[in-house]
N, C-alpha and C positions, 0 to 999 in steps of 0.2 A: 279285491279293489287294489288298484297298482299306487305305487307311489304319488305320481302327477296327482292321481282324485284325491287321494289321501290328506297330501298337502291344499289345494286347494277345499277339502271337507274341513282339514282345521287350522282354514285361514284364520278367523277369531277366536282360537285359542289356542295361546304365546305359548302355556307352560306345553300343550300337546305337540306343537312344531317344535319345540326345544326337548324334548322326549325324542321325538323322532329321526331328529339333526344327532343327539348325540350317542343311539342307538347305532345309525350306519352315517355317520356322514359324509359318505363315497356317495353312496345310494341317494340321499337327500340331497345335495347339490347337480348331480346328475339330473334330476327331478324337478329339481328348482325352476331351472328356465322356460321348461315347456310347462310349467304351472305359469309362471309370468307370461308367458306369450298369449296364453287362453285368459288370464287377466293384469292387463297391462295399467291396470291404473290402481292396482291393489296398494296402496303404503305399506303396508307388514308384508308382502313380498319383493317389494320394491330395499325394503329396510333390509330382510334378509340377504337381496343378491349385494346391495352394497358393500354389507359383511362380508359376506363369501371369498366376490370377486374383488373388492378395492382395490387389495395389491396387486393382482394382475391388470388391472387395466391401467391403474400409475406406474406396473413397472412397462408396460406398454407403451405409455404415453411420452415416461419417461425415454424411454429408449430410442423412439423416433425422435426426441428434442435429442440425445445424445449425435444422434448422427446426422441432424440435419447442422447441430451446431460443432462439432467436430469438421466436418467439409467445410465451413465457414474458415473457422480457426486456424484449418488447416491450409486455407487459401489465404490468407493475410497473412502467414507464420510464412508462406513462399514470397508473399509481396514484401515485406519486411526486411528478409534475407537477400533479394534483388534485389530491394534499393538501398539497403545499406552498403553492400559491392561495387553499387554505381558512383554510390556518394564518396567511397573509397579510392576510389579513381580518382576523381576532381583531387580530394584532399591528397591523395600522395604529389598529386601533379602543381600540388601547392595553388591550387586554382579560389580552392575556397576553404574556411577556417574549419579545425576537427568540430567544432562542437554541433555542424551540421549532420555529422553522424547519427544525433540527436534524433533528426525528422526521419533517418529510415524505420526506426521502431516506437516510437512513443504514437505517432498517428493511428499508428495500425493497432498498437492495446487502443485507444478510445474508440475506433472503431468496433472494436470486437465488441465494447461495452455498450455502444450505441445499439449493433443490434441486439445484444442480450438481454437490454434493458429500454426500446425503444421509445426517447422522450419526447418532448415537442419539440416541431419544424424551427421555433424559437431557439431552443437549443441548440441544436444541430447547425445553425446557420450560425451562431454562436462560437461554437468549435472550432469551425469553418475560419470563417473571420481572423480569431484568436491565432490560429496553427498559421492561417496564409501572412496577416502582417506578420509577427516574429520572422515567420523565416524568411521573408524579401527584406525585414528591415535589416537584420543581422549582416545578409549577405551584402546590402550597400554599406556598410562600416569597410572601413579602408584595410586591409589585411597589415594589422602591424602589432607591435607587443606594445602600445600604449597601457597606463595601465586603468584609463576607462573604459577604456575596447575589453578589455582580459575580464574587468571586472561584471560586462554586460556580458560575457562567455558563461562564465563561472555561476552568473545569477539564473540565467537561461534554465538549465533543470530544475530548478527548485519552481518558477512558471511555468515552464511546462509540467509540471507535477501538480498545482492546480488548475490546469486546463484537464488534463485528463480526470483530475477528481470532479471535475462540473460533468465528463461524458459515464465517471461510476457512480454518480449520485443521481443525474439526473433530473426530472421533474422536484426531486425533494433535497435538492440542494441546497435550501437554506434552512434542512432540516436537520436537527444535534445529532439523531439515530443516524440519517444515511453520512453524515460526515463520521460519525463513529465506525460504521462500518467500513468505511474508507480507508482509514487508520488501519483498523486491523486486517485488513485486505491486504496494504505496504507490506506486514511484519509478517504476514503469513507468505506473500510472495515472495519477499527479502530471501527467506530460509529454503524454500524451496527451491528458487532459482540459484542460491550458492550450492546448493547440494545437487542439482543438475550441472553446476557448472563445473563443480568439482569433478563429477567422475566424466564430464566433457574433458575436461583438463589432460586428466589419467589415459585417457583413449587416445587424445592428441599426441601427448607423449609417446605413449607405447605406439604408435602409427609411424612417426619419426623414427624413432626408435628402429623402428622394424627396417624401413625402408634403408637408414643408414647400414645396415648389415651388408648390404646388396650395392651398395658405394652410392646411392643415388640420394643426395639431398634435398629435401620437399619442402624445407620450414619456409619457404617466401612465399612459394605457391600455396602449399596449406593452410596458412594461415590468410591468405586474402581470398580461399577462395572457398574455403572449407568453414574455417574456425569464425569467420566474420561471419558468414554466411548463417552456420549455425549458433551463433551468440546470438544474433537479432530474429533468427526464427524461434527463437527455445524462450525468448523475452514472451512472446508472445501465446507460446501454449503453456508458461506458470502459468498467466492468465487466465486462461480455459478452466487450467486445472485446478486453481485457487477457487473461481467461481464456483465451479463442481462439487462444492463442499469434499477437499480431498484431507483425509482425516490427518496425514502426515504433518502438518503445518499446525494445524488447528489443533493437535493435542500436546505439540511442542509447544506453543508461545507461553501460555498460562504458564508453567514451569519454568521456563528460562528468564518471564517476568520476575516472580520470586527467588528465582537464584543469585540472579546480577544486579538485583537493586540492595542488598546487602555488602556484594561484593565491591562494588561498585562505592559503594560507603565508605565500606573499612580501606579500600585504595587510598580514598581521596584524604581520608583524616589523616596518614601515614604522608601522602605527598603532598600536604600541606605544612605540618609538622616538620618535612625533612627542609621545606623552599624556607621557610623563616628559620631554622637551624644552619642553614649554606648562605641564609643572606643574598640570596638575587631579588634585584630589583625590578618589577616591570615598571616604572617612571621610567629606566635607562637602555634597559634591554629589548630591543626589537624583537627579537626571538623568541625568547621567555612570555613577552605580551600576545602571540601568536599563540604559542604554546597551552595559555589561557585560558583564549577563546576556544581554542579547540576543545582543552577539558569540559568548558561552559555548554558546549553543543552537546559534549558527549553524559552530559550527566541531565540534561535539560531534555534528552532523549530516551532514557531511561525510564526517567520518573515519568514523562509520556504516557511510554511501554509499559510500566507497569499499572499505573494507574486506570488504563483502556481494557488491559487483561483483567480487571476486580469487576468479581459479580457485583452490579446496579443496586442488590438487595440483601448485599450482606448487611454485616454489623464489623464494628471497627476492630482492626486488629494489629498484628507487632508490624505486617508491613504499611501499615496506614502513617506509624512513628515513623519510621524509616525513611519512606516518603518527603514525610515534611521534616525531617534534620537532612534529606538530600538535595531540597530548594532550599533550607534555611542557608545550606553551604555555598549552594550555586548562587546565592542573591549576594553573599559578601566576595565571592569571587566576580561577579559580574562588575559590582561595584568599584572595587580595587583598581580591575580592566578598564570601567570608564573612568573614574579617577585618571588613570593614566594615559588614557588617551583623551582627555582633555588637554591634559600636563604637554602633551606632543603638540596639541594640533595648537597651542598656543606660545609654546615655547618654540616649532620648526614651521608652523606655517598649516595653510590648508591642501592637501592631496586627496586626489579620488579616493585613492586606497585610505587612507585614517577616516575620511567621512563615512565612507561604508561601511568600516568596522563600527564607527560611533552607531550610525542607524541600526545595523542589528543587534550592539550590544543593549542598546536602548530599548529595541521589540524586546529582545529577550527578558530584561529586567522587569519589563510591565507582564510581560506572559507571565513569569513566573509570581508576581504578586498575584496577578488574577486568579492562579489555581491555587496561592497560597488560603486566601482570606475563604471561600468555600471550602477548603478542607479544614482548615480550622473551625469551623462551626460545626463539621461535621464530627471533631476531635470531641467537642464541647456538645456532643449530642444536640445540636440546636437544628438539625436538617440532616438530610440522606447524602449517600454516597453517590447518584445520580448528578447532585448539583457541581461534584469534580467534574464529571467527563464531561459534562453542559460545558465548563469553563474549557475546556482544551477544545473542544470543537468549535465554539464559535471564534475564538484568535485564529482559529487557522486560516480565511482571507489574507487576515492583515502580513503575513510571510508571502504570499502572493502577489499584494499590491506593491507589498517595499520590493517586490525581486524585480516585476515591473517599471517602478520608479528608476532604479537603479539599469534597467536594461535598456531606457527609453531616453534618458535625459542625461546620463551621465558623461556617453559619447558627443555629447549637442553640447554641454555644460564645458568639459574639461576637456578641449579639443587638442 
């Protein structure tokens, strides 16, 4: 009796087919299918070929998604690179403002998200809408360095960063998980694409390099035709690659979470320590109040970051403290900043620029209560670590709306 009867003789008895799989398992898989094909409705050999074959037919499966999604990727990563060269053009010709730059590569990442994640016609039309007014309304602002014109530039990324997070979330975008994964998607793309652009950089160079040997100077052309080129297609396969589950990124963030949110501490208590030791003032100093804000973003970005990196099911620990003595610093720095920019806008008057700063020093102060008061309860064991990241994901709109408000009204406002 051959194998195939064998297997099919001891269809209903497991311990016998597992005798005989681990006897030859060359032989018994070999066996297996033409046992299945003579009975195709069998469960315990339907169960067995699952086992066998899975990984082969998912890395099958897989494979064909890699390359049907690859050719995709690979054609927006060239449309991307065209039309940021086009857009390059206008802007040297002083025709239209840089931040248009903008639209040769950010359309083309939600595109690629769109198909990878294909949501409703709702959405999409959504997108649509979103990308077409920005960029006609931009382009009718008058080309001049106003500074409500500068400051609708300047806001521009931060809405288009959630217009693309509506094409990476998709259908579940008013969901805490797909905005979480959002997040970490940024921090994982972030590092990837600076470490492609880094040794983009090196090649550039040494290519220069090279050519200057030979008396021939390339940096004008190179870089308009080269380096632009491939900066806004390379935007576009992190993408690919980040989606891909590409381990590079993904086993960096966790660690570089917990490395710089202490660092990051012991920075700030030392440059706070030294600003009341030297005595500057941000009530008088324009500079130093810039200066501020800037720390406020950078430390309000951190705690972010690390916070998004912490497993949903741990139990609390030294960087959960950490944590919250790096909001408890950023809320009395924030405060300080509005303090003082109150102190301006009442003492010098009302400007685009001081009201903008007021509006997001103000988002910022409530963001950061918002994640305060959930992590504290989680300090005081009263709730899980889930209820932070809940708190970070759903403020993320409202950075949205205000980059919007300020994109839409400011130039209408402060003409």
């Amino acid at each position: 009796m051959d194998n195939n009867n064998l297997i099919i003789e001891y269809m209903d008895n497991p311990h016998e087919l597992e005798r005989m799989y681990r006897k030859d398992p060359k032989a018994f898989k070999k066996s297996l299918s033409h046992a299945r094909e003579l009975n195709p409705d069998s469960p315990v050999l339907g169960v067995w070929y699952e086992r066998l074959y899975f990984k082969e037919m998912a890395n099958t499966e897989k494979s064909s998604l890699f390359q049907k999604g690859f050719l995709i990727m690979g054609l927006l990563a060239i449309l991307a690179g065209i039309s940021t060269r086009i857009i390059f053009y206008f802007v040297s010709q002083e025709a239209i403002a840089p931040i248009n730059l903008a639209f040769g590569i950010i359309p083309f990442i939600a595109a690629y998200f769109v198909y990878n994640n294909t949501p409703r016609k709702s959405v999409i039309y959504s997108l649509i809408v979103l990308f077409l007014i920005s960029g006609v309304y931009l382009n009718f602002l008058p080309l001049n360095d106003k500074d409500s014109t500068i400051l609708a530039y300047l806001h521009l990324p931060l809405f288009l960063w959630g217009v693309v997070g509506l094409a990476f979330t998709g259908n579940d975008y008013s969901k805490g998980s797909a905005r979480l994964a959002y997040i970490k998607f940024n921090l994982e793309y972030g590092i990837l694409y600076a470490c492609m652009a880094a040794s983009g950089m090196v090649l550039a160079l040494l290519t220069m390099r090279l050519f200057s040997f030979v008396g021939l100077d390339i940096e004008d052309f190179y870089f308009s035709n080269v380096i632009l080129f491939g900066a806004a297609a390379l935007a576009v396969v992190a993408a690919y690659l980040v989606s891909m589950n590409l381990k590079l990124a993904k086993n960096m963030t966790p660690y570089l979470a917990k490395i710089f949110s202490p660092i990051v501490l012991a920075t700030l208590v030392v440059y706070l320590i030294t600003v009341i030791g030297v005595g500057k003032n941000p009530f008088l100093d324009r500079n130093f109040l810039i200066a501020f804000n800037g720390i406020l973003l950078g430390v309000l970005a951190v705690t972010i970051f690390s916070i998004i990196e912490s497993d949903s099911e741990r139990k609390k620990n030294i960087s959960d403290y950490i944590n919250v003595i790096l909001i408890v610093l950023a809320l009395i720095i924030d405060s300080v900043a509005l303090s003082a920019i109150v102190f301006r806008l009442s003492s010098y008057g009302i400007t685009p620029n001081r009201l903008a700063v007021l509006g997001v020093n103000l988002l910022i102060w409530a963001n950061l209560i918002w994640i305060m008061k959930p992590y504290i309860r989680f300090l005081q064991d009263k709730s899980g670590p889930s209820i932070i990241q809940d708190a970070v994901t759903k403020y993320l709109p409202v950075y949205g709306i205000w980059a919007a408000f300020v994109i839409f009204t400011f130039p209408i406002i402060f003409k």
